[in-house]
SEROLO-146443 format. One record per residue: residue in three letters; z, x, y of N, C-alpha, C, CB in turn. Coordinates in steps of 0.02 Angstrom, whole numbers, plus 50000, padded with zeros to 5 digits. Glycine has a CB too. Layout:
<rs>
ALAZXYZXYZXYZXY/...
</rs>
This chain:
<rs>
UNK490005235547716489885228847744490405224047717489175226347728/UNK490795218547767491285214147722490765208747690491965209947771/UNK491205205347663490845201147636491435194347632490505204547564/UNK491045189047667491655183447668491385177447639491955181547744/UNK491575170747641491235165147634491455158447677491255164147567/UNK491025153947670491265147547715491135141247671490805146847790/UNK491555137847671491445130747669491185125247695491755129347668/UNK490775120747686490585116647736491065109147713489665116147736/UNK491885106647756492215102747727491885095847729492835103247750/UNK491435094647709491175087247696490665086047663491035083847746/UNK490715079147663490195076047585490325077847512489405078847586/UNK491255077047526491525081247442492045078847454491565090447421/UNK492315081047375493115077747387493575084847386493425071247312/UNK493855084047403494315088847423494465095947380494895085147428/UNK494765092647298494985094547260494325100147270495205089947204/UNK493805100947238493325107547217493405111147301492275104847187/UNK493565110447345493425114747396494165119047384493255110747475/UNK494655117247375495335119747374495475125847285495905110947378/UNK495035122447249495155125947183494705132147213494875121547102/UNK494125131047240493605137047234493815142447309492645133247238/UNK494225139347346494705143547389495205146647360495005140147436/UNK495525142747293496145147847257495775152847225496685144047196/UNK495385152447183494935155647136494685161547211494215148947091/UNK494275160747248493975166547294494635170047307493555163947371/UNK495295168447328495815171047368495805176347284496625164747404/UNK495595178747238495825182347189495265187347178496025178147130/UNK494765185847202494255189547213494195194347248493895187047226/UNK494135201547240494245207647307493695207747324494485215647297/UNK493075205547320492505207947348492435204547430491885205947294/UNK493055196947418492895193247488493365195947520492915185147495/UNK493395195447593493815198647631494105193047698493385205447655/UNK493675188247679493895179647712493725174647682493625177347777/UNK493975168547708493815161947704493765157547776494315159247657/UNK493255153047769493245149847839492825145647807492995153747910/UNK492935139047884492615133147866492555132347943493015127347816/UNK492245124047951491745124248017492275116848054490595121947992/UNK491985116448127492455111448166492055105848192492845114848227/UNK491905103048128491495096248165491925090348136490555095148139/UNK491775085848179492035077748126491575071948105492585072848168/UNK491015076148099490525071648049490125078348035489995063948087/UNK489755074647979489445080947935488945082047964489265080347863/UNK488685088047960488135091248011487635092347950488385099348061/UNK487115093847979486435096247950486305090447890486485104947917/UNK486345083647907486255077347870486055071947881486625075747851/UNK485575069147864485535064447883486035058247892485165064147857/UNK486425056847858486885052247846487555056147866486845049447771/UNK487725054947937488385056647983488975052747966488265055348061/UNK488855048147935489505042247920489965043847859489185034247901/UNK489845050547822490225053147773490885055747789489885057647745/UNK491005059247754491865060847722491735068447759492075060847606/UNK492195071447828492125077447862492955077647840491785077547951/UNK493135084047830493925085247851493995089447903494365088247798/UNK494425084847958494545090848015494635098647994495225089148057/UNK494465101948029494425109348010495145111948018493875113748058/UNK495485112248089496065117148076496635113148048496305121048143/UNK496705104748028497315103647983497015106447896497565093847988/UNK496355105747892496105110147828496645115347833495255113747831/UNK496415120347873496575128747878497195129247851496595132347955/UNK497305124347888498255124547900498365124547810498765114647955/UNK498265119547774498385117447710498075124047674498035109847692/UNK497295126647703497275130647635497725139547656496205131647609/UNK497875138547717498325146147720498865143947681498635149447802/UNK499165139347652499635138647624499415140047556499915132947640/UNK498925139747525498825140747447498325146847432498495133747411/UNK498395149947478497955157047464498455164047486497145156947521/UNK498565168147487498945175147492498765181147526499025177447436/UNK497905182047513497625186547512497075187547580497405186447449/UNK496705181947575496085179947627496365180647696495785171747617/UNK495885182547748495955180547808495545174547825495835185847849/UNK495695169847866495455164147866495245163047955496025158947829/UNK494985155947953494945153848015494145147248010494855161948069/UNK494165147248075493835140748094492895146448126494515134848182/UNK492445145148086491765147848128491315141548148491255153548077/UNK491115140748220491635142148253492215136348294491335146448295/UNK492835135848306493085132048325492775126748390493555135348331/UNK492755122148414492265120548488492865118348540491545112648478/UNK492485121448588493135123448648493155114348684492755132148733/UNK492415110548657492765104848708493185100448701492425101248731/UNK493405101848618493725097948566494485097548594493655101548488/UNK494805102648622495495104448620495645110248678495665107148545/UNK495895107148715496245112548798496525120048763497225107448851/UNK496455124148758496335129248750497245131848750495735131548803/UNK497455129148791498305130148780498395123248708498925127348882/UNK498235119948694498265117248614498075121648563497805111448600/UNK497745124248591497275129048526497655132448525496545132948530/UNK498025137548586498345143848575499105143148531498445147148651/UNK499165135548539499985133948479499575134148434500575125848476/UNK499185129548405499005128448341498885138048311498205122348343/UNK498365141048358498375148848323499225152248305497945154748390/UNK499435153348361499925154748360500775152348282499875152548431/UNK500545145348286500795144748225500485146548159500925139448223/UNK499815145848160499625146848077499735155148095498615143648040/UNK499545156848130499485165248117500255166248085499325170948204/UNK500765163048121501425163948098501495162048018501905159348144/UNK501215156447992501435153247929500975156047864501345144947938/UNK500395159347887500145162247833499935169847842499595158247812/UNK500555172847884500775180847872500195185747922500675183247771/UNK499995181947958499405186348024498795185747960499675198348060/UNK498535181547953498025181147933497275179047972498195178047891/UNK497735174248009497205171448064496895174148100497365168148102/UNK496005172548108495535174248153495275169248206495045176348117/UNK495155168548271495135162348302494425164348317495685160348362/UNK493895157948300493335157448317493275152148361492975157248270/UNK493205153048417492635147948475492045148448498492805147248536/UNK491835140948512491135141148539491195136448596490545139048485/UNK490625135248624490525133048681490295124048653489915138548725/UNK490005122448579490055114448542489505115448580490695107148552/UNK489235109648544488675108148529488415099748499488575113448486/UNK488715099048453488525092648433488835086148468488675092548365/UNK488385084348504488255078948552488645072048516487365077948565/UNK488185071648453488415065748421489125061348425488355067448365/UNK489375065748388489885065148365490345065248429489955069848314/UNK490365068148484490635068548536490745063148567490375072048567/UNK490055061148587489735055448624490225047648572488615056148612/UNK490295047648506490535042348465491455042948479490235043848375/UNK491515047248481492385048248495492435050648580492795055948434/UNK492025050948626492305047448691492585054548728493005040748673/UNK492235061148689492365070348709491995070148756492135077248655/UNK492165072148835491705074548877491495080448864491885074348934/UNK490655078348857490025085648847489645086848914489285083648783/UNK489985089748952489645093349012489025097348998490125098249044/UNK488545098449058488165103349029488145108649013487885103949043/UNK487675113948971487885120548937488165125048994487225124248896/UNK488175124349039488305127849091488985126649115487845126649138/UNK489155121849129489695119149123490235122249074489535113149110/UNK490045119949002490295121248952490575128648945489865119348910/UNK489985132148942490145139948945490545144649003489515142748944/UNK490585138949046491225141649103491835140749077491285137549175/UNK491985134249048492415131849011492735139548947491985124548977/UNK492185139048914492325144748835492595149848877491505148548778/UNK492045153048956492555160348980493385157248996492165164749073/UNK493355152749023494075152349055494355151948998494285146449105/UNK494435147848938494755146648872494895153748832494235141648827/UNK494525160048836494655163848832495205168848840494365163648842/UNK495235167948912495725171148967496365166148962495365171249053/UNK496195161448925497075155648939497115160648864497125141948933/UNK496895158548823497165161348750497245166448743496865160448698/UNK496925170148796497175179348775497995180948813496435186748826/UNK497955177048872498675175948900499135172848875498695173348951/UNK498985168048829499405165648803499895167548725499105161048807/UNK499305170948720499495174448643499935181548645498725176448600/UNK499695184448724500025188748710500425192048775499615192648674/UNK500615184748823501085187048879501675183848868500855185548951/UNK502135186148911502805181048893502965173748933503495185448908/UNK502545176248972502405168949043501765169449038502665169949141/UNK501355164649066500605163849082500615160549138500165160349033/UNK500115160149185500265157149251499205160249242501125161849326/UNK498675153749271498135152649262497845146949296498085152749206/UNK497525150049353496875144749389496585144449392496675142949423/UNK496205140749363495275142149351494835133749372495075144549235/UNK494455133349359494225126949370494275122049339493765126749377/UNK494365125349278494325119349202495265119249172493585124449110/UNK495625125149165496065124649151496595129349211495985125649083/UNK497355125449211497845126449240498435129249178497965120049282/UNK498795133749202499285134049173500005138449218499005136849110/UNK500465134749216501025134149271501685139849234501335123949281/UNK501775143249254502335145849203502395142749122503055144149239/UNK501815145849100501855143349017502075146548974501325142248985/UNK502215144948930502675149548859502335147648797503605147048844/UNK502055151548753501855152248694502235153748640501485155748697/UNK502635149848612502995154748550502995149748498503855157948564/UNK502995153448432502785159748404501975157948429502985161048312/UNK501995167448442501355171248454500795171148405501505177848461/UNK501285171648349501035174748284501325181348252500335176048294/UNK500895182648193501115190948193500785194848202501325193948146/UNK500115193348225499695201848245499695203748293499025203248240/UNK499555208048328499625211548376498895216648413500185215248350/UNK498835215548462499125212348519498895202348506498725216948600/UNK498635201448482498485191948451498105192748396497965185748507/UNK497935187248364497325187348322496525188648345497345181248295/UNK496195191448297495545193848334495095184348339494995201948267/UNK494825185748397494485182948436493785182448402494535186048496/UNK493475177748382492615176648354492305172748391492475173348284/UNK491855175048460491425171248483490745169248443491315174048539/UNK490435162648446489925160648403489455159448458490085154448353/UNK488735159948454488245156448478487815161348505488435151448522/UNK487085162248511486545167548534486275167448624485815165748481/UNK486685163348653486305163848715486505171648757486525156748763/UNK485695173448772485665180848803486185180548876484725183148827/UNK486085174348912486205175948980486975177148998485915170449021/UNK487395169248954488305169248973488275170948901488865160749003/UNK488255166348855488885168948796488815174048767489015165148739/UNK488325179848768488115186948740488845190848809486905189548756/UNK488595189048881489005191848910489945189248895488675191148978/UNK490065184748873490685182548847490755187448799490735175548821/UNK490415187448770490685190648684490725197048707490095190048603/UNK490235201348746490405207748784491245208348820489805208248846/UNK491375201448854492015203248900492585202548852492125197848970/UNK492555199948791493175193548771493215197148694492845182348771/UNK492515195248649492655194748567492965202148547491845193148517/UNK493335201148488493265205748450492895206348383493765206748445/UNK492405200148389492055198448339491265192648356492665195348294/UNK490905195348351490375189248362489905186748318489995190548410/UNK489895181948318489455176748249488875175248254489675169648234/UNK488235179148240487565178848253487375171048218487155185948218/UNK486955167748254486845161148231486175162248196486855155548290/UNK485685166848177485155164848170485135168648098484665165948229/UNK484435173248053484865172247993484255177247967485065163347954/UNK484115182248017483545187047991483675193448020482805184848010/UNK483625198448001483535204948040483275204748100483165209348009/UNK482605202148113482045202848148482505196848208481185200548099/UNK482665193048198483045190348254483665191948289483145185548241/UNK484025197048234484625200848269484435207448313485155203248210/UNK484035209448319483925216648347484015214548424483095220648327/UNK483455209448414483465208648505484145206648536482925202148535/UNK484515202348497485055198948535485535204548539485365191948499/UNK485585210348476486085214348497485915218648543486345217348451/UNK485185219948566485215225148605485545221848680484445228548609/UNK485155216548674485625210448738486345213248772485955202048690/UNK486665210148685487455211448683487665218548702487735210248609/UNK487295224248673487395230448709487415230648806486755234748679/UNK486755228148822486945228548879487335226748934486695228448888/UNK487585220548903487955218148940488635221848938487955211648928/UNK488785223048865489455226948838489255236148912489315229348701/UNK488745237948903488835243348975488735239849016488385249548992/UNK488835233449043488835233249098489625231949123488325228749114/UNK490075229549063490685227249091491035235749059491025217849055/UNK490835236749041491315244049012491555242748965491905247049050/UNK491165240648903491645239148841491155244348788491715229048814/UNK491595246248754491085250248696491075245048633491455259048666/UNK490335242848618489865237248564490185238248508488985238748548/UNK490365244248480490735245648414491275244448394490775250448402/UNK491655241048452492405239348463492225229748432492745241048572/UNK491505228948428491315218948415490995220248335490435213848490/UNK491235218648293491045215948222490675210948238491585213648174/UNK490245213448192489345207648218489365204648133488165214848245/UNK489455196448135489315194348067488715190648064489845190448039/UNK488395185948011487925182647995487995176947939487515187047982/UNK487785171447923487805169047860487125170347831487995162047860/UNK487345170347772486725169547731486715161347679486725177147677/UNK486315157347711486265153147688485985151047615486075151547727/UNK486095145747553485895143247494485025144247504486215135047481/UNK484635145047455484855146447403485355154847388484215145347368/UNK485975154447332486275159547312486085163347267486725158447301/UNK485475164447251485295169747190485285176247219484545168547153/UNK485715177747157485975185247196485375191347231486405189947128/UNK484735190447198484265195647218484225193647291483525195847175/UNK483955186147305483835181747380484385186447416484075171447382/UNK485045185347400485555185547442485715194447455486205180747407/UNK485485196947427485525204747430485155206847464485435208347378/UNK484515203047496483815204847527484115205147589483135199447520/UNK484365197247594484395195847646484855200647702484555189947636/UNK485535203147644485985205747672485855213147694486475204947632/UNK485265216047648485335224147680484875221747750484875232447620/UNK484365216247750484065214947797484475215747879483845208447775/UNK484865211447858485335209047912485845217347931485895201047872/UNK485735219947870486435225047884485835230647933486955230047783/UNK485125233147909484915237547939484795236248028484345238947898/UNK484885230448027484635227648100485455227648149484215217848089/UNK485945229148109486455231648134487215227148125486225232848201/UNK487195219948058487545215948059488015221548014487295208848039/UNK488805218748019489065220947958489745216947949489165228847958/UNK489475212547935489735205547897489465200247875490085202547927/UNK489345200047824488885196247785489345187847758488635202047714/UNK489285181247775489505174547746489205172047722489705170547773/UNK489415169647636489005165947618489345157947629488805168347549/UNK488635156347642488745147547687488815144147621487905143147745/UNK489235138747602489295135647523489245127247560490265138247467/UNK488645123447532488905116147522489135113347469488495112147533/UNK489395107647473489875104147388489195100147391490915097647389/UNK489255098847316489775101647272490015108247268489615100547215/UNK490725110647283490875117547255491105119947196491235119847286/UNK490655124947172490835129347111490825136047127490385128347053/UNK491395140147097491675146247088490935150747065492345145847028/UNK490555148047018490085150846974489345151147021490045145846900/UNK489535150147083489075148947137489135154847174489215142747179/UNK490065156847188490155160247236490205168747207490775156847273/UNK490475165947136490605174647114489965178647121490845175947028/UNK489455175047051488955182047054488665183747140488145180246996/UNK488435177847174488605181747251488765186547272488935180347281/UNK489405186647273489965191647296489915198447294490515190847263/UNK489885197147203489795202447143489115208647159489585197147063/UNK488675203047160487995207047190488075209347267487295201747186/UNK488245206047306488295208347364488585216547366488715203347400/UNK489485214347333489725220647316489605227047299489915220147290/UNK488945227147262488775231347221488175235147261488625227847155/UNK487895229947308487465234047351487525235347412486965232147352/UNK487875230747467488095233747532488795235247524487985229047594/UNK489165232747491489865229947518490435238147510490205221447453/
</rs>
């Protein structure tokens, strides 16, 4: 089972999120780093705090780490036209050696949207949007022209360069549990999908979902890395429960979710224990 972690960039100052990203990048038990794409702090009462955009974060911490694979869980598709996204991937993947993983979702938080003036169509809407955003970024990452008509996005003889360095692009992380479109997205598109909920007993059903849809388009399920977070509290026994929990029901990627204040002495024995029993 990997074992990664996330940051949540707000309601902190900077400095402890960047030391306890150098400190993890030395750690073999993690196998990523990621942080989240909102611009006010989520799960708080008080929204008027200190958020750092997520991918100029990324950008800064692929520069002071070596080791980690990184990325955004999950990026939100209404934030940024999907040919923006595919430079911005396309360069970090270039500047911190194919490290990059691209996570999208279909967004969600209204708030914050609604205050900075983001059109939030409905989920339906939206999730037409994430398939087409898909298909621009998979063309874009890895054709030499792109040419794309869809409803939501156009693209006219386009050029992507740099690609990056992986090949055929960076892997793809769809986020979010709906059975009907985005289970069938993550069947047509991910090479990775991000279970939102945070128990065994709630992953069985959704993957059997994801299975079917995966036979219905002809994709084989084993080809999609299924992750999870495991949320605070971090005591290592809690977090070990949780994880064979999650692993027998068929996850095998385990995140631990971190709020700041951040400390190292939070994330190791974590890790450590995790390591020692799934990892």
């Amino acid at each position: 089972m990997k074992i990664s972690f996330k940051t949540q960039p707000q309601n902190g100052d900077w400095a402890p999120l960047e030391a306890l990203w150098r400190e993890a990048d030395t750690m073999d038990e993690l196998c990523a780093g990621w942080l989240f794409d909102h611009f006010y702090p989520i799960l708080t009462e008080d929204s008027s705090g200190p958020c750092f955009e997520g991918w100029t974060a990324l950008s800064y911490l692929a520069g002071v780490t070596e080791r980690l694979r990184l990325g955004l869980i999950v990026s939100a598709n209404p934030y940024r036209h999907p040919a923006l996204l595919a430079k911005i991937c396309g360069t970090l993947d270039e500047i911190s050696g194919g490290r990059l993983e691209i996570g999208l979702g279909a967004g969600w938080h209204i708030e914050e949207t609604t205050a900075y003036g983001i059109p939030f169509p409905s989920a339906g809407v939206r999730l037409d949007a994430l398939e087409e955003a898909c298909q621009v970024l998979d063309s874009l990452l890895t054709q030499k022209v792109s040419n794309f008509q869809g409803q939501h996005y156009q693209l006219t003889d386009a050029f992507c360069e740099p690609k990056g360095r992986q090949t055929p692009r960076p892997p793809l992380i769809i986020g979010g549990g709906g059975e009907k479109r985005t289970l069938r997205i993550v069947a047509k598109y991910a090479d990775h999908w991000n279970f939102p909920g945070r128990t065994g007993e709630e992953l069985r059903p959704k993957l059997e979902v994801l299975h079917r849809h995966c036979a219905e388009v002809g994709r084989d399920p084993a080809e999609i890395e299924v992750s999870a977070h495991i949320f605070p509290p971090h005591d290592p026994q809690t977090v070990v429960a949780t994880a064979k929990d999650l692993q027998a029901a068929g996850c095998d990627h385990v995140i631990i979710y971190m709020a700041a204040p951040f400390h190292i002495d939070q994330l190791r024995p974590a890790a450590e224990a995790l390591a020692d029993a799934v990892g």
